[in-house]
C-alpha positions in Angstrom: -25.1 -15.3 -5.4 -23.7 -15.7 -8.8 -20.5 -13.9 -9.3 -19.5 -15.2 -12.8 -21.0 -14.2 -16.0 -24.6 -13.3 -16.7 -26.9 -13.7 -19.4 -28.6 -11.0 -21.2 -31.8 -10.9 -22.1 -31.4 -11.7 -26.0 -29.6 -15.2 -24.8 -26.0 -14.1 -25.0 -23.8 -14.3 -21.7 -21.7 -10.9 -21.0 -18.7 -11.0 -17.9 -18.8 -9.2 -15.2 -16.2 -6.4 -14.7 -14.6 -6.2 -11.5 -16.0 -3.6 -10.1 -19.8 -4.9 -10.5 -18.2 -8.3 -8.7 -16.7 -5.8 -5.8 -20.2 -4.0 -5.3 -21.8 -7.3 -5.2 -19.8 -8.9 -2.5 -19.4 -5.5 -0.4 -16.4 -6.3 1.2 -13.5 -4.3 1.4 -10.4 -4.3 -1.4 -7.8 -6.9 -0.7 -5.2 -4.8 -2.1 -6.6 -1.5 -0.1 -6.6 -3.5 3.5 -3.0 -4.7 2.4 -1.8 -1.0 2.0 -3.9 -0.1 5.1 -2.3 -2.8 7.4 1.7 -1.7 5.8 0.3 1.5 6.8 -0.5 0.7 10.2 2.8 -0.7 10.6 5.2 2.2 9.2 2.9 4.3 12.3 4.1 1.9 14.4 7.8 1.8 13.1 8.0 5.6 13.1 7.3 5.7 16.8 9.5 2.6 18.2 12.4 3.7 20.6 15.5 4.2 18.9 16.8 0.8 20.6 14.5 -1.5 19.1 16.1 -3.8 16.6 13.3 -3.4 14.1 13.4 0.7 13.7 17.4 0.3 13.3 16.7 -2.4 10.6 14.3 0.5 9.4 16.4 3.5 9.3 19.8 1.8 8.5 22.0 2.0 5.9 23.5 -1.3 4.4 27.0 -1.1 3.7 28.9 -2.5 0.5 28.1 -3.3 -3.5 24.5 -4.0 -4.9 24.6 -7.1 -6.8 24.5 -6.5 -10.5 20.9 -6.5 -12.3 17.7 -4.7 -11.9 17.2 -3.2 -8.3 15.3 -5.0 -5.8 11.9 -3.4 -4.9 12.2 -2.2 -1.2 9.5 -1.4 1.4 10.5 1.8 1.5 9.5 2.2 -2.6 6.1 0.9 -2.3 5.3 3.4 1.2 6.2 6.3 -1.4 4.2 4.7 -3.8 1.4 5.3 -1.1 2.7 8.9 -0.5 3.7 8.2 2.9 5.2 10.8 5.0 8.5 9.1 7.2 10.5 10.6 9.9 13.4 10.0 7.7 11.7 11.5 4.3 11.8 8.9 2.0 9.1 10.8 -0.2 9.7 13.9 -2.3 5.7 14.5 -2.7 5.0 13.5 1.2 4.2 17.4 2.4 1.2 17.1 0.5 -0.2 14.5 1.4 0.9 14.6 5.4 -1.1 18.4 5.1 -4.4 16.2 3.8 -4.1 14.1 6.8 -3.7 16.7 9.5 -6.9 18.7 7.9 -9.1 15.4 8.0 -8.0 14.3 11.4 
């Protein structure tokens, strides 16, 4: 199976686009099994026991001064990237999208 470019029929060689390489291979999205499996573990986070040393590293608050400069990016920013609903509402737009679920599952 060639994946690279092909050539057209008046000689010339055209590239493929991405998403003719994707429907060639049929295999899932790298990036969509990435956001499936943080997914996954968020479910998992939300229903630890309050004990457990990962749901308080979760839901705590660190203390003191950022360090100057641009913000780092924290998990929490990229799950309301994906709209994700959090026992702690992290999300502004997460009603929405926690009302899609219920109605599909």
């Amino acid at each position: 199976m060639q994946l690279g470019p092909t050539k057209r029929e008046d000689g010339s060689w055209r590239v493929r686009s991405n998403l003719e390489i994707e429907n060639l291979v049929a295999e899932p999205n790298i990036i969509g099994e990435i956001k499936a499996h943080r997914l996954r573990w968020l479910g998992h986070v939300e229903r630890m026991g309050e004990d457990r040393s990962v749901r308080k590293a979760y839901l705590g608050r660190p203390v003191g001064r950022r360090p100057v400069g641009r913000p780092k990016y924290r998990w929490k920013d990229r799950n309301c990237e994906l709209g994700v609903y959090t026992s702690n509402k992290v999300c502004d737009n997460s009603n929405g999208i926690l009302n899609a679920y219920r109605t599909n599952s």
